[in-house]
LOKOL-182599 format. One record per residue (C-alpha): residue number from 1; x, y, z; residue in one letter. Coordinates in Angstrom, 3 decimals. Each point is the difference from the previous one (the first is absolute). Example, Ala and Ser with C-alpha at 12.3 -4.5 7.8 and 13.67 -1.06 7.14 Angstrom:
VEXDREN; kolkol; u; v; w; sero
VEXDREN; 1; 12.300; -4.500; 7.800; A
VEXDREN; 2; 1.370; 3.440; -0.660; S
END
This chain:
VEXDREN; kolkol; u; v; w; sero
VEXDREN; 1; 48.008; 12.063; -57.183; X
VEXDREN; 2; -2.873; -1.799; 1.816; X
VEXDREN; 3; -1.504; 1.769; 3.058; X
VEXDREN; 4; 1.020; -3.599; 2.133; X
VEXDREN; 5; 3.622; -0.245; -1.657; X
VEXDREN; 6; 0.779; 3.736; 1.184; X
VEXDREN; 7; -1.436; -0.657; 3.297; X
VEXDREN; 8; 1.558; -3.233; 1.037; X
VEXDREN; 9; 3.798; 2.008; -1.665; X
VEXDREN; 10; -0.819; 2.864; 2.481; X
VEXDREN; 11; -0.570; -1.939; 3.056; X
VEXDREN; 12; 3.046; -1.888; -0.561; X
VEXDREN; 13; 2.332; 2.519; 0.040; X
VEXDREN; 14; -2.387; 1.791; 2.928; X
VEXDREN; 15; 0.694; -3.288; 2.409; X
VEXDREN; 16; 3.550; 0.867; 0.310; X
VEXDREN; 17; -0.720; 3.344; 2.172; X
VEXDREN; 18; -3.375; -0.797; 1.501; X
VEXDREN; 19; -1.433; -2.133; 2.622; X
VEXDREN; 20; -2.202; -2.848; -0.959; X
VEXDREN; 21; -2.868; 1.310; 1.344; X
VEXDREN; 22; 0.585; 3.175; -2.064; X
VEXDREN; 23; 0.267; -1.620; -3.333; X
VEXDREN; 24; -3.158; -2.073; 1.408; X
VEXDREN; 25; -2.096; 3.129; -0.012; X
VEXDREN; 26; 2.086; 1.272; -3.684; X
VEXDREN; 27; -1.519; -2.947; -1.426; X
VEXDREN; 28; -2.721; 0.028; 1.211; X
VEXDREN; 29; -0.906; 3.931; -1.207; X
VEXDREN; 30; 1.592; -0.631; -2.956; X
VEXDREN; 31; -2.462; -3.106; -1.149; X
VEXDREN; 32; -2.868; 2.181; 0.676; X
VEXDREN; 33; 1.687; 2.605; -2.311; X
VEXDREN; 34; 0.212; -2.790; -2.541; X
VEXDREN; 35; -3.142; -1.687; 0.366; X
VEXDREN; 36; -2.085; 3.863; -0.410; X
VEXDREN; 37; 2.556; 0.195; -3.219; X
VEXDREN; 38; -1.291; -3.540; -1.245; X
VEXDREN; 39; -3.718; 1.318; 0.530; X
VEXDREN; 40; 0.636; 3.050; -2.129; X
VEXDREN; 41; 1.295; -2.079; -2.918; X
VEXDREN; 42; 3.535; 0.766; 0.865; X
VEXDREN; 43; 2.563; -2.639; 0.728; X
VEXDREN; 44; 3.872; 1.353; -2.048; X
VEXDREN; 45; 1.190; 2.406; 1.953; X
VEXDREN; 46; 0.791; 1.841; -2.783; X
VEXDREN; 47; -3.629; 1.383; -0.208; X
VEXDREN; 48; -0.454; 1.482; 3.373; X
VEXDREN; 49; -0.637; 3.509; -0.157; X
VEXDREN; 50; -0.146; 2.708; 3.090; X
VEXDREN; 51; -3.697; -0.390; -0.794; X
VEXDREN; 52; -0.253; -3.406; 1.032; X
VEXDREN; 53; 1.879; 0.777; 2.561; X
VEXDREN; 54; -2.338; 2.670; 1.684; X
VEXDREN; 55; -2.154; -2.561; -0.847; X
VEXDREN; 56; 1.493; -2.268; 2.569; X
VEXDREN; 57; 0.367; 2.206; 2.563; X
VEXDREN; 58; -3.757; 1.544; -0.001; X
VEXDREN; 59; -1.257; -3.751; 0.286; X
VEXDREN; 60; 2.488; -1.188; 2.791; X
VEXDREN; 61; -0.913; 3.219; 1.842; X
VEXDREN; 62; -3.480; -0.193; -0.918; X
VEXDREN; 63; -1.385; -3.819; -0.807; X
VEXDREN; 64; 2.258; -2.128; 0.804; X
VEXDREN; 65; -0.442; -0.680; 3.662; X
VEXDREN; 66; -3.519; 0.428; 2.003; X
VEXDREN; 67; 1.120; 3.230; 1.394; X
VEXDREN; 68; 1.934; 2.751; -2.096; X
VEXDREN; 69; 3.149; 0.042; 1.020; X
VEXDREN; 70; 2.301; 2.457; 1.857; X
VEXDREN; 71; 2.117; 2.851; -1.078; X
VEXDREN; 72; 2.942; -2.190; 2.052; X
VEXDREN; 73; -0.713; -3.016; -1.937; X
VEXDREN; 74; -0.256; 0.979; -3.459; X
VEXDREN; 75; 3.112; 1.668; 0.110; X
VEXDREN; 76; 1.781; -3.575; 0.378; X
VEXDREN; 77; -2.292; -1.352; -2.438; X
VEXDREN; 78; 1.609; 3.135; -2.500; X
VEXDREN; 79; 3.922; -0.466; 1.452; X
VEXDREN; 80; -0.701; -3.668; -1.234; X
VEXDREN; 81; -1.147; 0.088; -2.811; X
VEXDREN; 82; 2.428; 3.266; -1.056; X
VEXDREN; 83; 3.241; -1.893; 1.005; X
VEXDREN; 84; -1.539; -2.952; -2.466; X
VEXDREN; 85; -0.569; 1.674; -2.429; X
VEXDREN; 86; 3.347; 2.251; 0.618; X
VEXDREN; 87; 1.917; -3.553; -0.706; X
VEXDREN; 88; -2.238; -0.693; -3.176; X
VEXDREN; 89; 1.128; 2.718; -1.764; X
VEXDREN; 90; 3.791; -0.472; 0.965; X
VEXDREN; 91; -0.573; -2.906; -2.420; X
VEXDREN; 92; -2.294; 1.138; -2.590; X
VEXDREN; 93; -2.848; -1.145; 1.158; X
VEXDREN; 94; -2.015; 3.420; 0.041; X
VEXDREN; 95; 0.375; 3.098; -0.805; X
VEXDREN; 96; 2.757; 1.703; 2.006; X
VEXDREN; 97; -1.853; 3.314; 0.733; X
VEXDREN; 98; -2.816; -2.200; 1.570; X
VEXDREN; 99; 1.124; -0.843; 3.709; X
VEXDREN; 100; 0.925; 3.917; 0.500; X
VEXDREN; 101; -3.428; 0.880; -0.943; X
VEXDREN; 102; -1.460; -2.002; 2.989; X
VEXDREN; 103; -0.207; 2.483; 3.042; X
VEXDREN; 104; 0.596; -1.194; 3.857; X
VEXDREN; 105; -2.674; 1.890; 2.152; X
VEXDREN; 106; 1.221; 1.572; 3.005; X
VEXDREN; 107; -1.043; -0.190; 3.764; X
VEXDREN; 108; -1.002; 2.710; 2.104; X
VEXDREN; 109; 0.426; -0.379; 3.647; X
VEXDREN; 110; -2.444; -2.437; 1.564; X
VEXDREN; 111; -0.988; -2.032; -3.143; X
VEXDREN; 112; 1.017; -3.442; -0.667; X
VEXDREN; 113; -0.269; 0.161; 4.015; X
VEXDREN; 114; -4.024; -2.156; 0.271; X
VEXDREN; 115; -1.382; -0.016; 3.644; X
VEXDREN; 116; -1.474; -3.328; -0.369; X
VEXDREN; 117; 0.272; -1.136; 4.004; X
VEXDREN; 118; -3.194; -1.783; 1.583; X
VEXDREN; 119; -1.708; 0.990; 2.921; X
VEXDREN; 120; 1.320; -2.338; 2.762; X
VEXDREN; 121; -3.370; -0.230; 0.921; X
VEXDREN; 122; -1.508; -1.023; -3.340; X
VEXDREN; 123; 3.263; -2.324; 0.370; X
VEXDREN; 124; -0.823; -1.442; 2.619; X
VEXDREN; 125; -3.807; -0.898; -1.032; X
VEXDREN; 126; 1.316; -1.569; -2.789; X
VEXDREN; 127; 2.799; -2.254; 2.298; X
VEXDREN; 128; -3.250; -0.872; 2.023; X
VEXDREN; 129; -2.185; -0.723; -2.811; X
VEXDREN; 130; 2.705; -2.368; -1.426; X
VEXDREN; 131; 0.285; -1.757; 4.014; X
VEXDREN; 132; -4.055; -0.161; -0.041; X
VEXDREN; 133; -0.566; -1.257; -3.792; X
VEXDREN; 134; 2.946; -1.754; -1.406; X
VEXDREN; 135; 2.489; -1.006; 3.271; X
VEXDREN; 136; 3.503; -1.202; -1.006; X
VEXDREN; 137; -1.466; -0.577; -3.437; X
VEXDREN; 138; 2.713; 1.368; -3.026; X
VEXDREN; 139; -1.826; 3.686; -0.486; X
VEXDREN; 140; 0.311; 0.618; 4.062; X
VEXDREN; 141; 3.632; -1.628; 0.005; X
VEXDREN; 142; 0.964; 2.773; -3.037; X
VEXDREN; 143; -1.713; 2.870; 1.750; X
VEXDREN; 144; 2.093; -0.828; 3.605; X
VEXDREN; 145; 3.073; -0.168; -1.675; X
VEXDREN; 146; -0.459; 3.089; -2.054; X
VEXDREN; 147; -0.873; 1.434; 3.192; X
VEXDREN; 148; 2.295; -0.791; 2.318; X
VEXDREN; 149; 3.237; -0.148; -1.731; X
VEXDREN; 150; -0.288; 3.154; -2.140; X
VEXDREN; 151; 1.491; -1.841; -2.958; X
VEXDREN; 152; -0.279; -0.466; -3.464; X
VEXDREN; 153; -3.066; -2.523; -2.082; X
VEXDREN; 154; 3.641; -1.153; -1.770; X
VEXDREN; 155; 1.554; -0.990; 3.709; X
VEXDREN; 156; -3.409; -1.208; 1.116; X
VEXDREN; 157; -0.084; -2.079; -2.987; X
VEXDREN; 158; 3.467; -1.356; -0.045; X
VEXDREN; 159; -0.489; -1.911; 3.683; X
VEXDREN; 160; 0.213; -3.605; 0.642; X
VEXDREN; 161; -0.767; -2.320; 2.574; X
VEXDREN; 162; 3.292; -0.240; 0.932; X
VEXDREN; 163; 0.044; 3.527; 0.707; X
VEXDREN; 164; -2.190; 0.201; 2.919; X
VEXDREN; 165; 1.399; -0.123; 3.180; X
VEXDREN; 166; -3.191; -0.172; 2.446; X
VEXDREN; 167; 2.680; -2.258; 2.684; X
VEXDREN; 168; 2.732; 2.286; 0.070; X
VEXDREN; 169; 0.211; 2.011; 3.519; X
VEXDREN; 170; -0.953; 3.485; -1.906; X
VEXDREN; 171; -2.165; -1.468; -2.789; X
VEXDREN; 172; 1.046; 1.163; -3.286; X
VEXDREN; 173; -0.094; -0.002; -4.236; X
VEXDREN; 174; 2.827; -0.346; -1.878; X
VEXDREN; 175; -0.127; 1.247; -3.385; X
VEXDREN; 176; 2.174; -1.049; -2.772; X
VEXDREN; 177; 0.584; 0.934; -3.801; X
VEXDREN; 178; -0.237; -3.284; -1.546; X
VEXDREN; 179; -0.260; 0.529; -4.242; X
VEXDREN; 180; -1.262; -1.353; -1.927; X
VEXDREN; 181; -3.175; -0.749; 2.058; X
VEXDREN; 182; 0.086; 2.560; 2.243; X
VEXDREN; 183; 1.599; 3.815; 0.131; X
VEXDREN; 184; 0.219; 2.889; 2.299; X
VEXDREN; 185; 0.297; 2.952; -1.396; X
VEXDREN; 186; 3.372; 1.494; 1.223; X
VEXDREN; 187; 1.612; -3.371; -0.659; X
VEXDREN; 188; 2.186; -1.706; 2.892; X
VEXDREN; 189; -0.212; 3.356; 1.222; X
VEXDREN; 190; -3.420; -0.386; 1.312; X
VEXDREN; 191; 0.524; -3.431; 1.683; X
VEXDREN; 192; -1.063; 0.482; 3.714; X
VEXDREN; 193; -1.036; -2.328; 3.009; X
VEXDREN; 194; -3.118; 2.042; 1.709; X
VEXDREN; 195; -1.554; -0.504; 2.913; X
VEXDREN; 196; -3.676; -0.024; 0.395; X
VEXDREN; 197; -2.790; 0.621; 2.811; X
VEXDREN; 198; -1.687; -2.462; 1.591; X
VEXDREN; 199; -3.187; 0.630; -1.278; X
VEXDREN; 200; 1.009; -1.013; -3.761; X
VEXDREN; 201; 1.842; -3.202; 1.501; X
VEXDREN; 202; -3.047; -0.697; 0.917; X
VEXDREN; 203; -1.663; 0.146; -3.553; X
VEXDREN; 204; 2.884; -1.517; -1.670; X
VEXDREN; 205; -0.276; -2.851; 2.568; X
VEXDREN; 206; -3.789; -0.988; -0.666; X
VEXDREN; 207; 1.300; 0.311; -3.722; X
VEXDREN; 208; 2.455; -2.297; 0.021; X
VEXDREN; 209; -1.760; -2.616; 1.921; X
VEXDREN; 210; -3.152; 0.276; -1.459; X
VEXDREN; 211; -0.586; 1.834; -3.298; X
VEXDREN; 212; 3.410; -0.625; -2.047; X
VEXDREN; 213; 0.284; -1.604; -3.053; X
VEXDREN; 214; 3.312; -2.202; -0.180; X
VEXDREN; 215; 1.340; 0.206; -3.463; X
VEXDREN; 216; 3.923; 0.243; -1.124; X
VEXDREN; 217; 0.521; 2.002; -2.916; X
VEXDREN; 218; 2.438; -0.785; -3.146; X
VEXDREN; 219; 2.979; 1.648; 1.904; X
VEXDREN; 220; -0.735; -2.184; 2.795; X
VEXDREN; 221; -1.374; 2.248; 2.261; X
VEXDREN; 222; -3.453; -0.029; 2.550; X
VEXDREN; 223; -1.346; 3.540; -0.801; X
VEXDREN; 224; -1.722; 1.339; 3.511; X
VEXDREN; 225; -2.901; 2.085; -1.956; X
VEXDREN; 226; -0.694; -3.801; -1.762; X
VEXDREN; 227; -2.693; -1.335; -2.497; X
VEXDREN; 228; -0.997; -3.450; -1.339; X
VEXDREN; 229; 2.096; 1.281; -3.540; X
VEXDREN; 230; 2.998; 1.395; 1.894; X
VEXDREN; 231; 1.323; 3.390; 1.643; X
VEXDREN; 232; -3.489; 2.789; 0.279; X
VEXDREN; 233; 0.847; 2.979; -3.012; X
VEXDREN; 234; 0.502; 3.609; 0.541; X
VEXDREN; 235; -3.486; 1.023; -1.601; X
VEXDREN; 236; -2.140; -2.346; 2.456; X
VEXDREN; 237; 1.879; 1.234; 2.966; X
VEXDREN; 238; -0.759; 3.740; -1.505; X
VEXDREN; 239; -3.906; -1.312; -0.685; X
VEXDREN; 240; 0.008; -1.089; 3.528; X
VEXDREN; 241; 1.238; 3.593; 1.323; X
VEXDREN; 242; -2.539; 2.098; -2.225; X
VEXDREN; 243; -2.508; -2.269; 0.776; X
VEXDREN; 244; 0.116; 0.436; 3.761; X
VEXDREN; 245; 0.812; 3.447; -0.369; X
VEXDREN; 246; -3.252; 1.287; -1.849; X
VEXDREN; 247; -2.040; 1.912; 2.595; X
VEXDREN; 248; -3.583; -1.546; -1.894; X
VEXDREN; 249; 0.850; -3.572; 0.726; X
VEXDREN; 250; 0.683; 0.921; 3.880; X
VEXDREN; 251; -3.311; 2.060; 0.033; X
VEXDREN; 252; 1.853; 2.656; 1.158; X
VEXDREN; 253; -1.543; 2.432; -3.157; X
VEXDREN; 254; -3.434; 0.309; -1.384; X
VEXDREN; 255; -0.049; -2.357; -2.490; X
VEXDREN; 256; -1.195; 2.977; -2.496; X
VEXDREN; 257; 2.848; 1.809; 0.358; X
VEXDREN; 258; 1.804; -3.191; -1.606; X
VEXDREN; 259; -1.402; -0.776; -3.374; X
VEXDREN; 260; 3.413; -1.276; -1.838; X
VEXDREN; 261; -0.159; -2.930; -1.642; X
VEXDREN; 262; 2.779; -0.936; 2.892; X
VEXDREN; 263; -2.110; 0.789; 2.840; X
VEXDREN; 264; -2.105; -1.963; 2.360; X
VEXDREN; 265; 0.132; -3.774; 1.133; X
VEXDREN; 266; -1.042; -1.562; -3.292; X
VEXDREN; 267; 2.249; 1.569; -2.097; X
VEXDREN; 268; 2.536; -1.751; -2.165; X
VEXDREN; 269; 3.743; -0.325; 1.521; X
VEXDREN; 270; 1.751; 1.550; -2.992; X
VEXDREN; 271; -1.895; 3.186; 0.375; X
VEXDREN; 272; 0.814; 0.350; 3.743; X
VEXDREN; 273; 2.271; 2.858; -0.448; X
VEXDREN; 274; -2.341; 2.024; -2.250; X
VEXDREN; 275; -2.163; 0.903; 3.369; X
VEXDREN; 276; 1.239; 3.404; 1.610; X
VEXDREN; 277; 0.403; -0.853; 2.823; X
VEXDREN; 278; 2.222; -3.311; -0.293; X
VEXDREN; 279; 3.569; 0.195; 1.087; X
VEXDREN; 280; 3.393; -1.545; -1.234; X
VEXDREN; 281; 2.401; -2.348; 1.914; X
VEXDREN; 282; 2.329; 3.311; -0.231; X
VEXDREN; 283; -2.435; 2.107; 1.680; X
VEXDREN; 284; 0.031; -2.406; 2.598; X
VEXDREN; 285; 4.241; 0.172; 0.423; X
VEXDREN; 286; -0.574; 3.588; -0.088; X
VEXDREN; 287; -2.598; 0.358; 2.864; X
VEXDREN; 288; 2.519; -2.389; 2.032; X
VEXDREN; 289; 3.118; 2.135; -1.072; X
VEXDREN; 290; -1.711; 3.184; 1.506; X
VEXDREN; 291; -1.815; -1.460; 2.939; X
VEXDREN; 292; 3.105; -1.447; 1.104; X
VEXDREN; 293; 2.152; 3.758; -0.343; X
VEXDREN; 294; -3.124; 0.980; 2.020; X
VEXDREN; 295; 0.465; -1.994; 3.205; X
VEXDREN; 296; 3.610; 1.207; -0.270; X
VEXDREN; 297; 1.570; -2.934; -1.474; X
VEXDREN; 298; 3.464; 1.112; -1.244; X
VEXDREN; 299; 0.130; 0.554; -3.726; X
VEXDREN; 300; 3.771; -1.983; -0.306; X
VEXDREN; 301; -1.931; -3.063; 1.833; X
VEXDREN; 302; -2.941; 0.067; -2.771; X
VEXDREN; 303; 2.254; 0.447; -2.853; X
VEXDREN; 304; 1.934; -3.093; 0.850; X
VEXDREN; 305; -3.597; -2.012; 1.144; X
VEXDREN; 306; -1.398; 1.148; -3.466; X
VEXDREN; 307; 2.453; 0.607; -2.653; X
VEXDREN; 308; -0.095; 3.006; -0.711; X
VEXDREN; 309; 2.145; 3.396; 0.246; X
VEXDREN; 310; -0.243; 2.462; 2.652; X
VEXDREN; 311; -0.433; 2.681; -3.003; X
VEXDREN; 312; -2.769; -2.316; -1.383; X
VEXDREN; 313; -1.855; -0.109; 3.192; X
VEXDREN; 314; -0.165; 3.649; 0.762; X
VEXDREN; 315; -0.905; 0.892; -3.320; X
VEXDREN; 316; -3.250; -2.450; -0.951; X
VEXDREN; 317; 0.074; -1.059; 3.442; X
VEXDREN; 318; -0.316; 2.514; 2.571; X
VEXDREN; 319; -3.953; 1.245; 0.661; X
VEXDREN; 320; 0.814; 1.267; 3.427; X
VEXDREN; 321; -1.178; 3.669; 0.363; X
VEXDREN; 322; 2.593; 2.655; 1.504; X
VEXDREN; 323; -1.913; -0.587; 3.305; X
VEXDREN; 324; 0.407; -3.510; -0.065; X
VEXDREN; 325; 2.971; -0.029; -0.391; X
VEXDREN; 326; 0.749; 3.118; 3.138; X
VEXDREN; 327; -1.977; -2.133; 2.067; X
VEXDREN; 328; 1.922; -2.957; -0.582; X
VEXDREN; 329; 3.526; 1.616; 0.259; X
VEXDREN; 330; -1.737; 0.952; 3.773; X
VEXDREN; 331; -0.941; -3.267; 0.854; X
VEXDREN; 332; 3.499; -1.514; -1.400; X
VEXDREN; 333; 1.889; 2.443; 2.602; X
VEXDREN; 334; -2.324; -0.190; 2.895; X
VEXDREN; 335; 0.837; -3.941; -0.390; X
VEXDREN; 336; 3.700; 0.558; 0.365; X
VEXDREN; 337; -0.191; 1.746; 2.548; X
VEXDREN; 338; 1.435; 3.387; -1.749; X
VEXDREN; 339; -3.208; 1.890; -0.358; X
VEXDREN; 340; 0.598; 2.290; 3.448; X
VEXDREN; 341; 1.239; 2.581; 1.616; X
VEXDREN; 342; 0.746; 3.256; -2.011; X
VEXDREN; 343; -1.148; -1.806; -2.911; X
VEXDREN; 344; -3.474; -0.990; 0.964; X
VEXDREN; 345; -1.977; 2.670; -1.346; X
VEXDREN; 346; 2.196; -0.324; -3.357; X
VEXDREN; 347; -1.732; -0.928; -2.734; X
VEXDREN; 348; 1.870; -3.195; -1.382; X
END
């Protein structure tokens, strides 16, 4: 059987017990697994061997992306590409001793947990670099949403027009899962109207008036993040983040410190992400995420705000040190009113 015609059998009988965005990412694993297998000469999937296998796995871990990749995420990449190749030999398509021959690493505690949070400060320079150099313009529009909603590129991406309410009495967005255009990730699930500071009113304001492109898409819609061809793609939103983000185009680092081919103001866009010191647009939800448990903001209110679990948030969330988090718990009851009496020298 072709590598393709096992694929496209396995992900059909995968879409009746997983989320679209899961068999998204399936696919989307599984064509690099097929493409590395076409490189090597191999396209029946009656001649893959464990070897080519390992093969797979060193170079996703390894070569595939700029960075290697972690411990966490190559043990999806190996649940994937096991369960595939678990249904390929349910129908003679490989070997059947193959799949139990591909191991599942394990996780101590901590790892698949990556601190990536930004200094608020070095957050803030960028915000201010984007208000000084490119005002209201797309790249400072991404960043202020990013930064002040604490949600997803994929919800970021999905707004329209229509769903910016700068005239309601507690300005707010409203984001919607609209396939086949636009998705968030949790579905309907993650629909939400938020409401929004003042300050990014204001950005979104001089946007709209000034610097947005007017442009309907096939589905009829007027994208907010617009461009003269239609709705502005995932990967230029992502160039505009690690752009911004790289320490050596703020001249915040000595420049010799930063000799990537990504690094510096003349590099090329699509090597951004290859300086060490760029960020993602996640990095940016996560330094909201924990900022916000920080100043004491309850975790049930930012779970609903962002869309995402309460056990999610504490878990690859949470940066707070044990002090932090005593001193808050002090300044939450001296607030109320019930930090006193013969409980005022208690630690909380």
């Amino acid at each position: 059987m072709m590598i393709d015609e096992g694929i496209q059998r396995y992900l059909k009988i995968r879409s009746g017990s997983l989320r679209p965005t899961t068999i998204e990412e399936y696919e989307n694993e599984l064509l690099r697994f097929q493409l590395r297998l076409e490189q090597n000469g191999i396209q029946d999937l009656n001649d893959v061997r464990n070897r080519d296998l390992d093969d797979y796995f060193t170079w996703r871990r390894e070569d595939s992306y700029d960075t290697r990749l972690s411990t966490n995420t190559m043990r999806d990449v190996r649940y994937i590409v096991r369960d595939f190749i678990r249904y390929a030999a349910t129908i003679d398509a490989v070997n059947y001793e193959i799949p139990d021959k591909i191991s599942i690493p394990k996780l101590t505690d901590g790892e698949g947990v990556r601190d990536v949070e930004i200094d608020t400060k070095r957050l803030r320079l960028i915000l201010d670099q984007l208000e000084k150099r490119a005002y209201a313009s797309r790249e400072h529009v991404v960043w202020a949403l990013l930064a002040e909603t604490g949600r997803r590129l994929g919800c970021i991406h999905s707004l329209d027009y229509d769903d910016v309410h700068l005239d309601a009495e507690h300005p707010f967005l409203e984001f919607r899962h609209d396939p086949p255009e636009t998705s968030l990730k949790n579905g309907i699930n993650g629909e939400m109207k938020v409401n929004i500071p003042e300050s990014l009113c204001t950005v979104l304001d001089t946007y709209l008036t000034y610097n947005w492109k007017e442009c309907t898409t096939e589905n009829g819609r007027s994208p907010l993040l617009s461009t003269s061809y239609g709705r502005l793609g995932k990967s230029t939103m992502r160039k505009y983040v690690y752009k911004w983000s790289r320490p050596c185009f703020l001249g915040q680092d000595d420049p010799s410190e930063h000799e990537s081919e990504g690094c510096g103001p003349t590099a090329s866009p699509d090597k951004y992400s290859k300086c060490p010191g760029s960020h993602s647009p996640h990095d940016i939800r996560h330094t909201y995420l924990t900022e916000c448990l920080r100043d004491g903001i309850p975790a049930e209110a930012l779970s609903e705000r962002c869309d995402v679990t309460r056990a999610i948030l504490e878990k690859h969330y949470d940066e707070r040190t044990p002090e932090e988090k005593r001193d808050l718990r002090r300044r939450i009851l001296e607030e109320v009113g019930a930090n006193r009496g013969a409980f005022s020298q208690a630690d909380a």
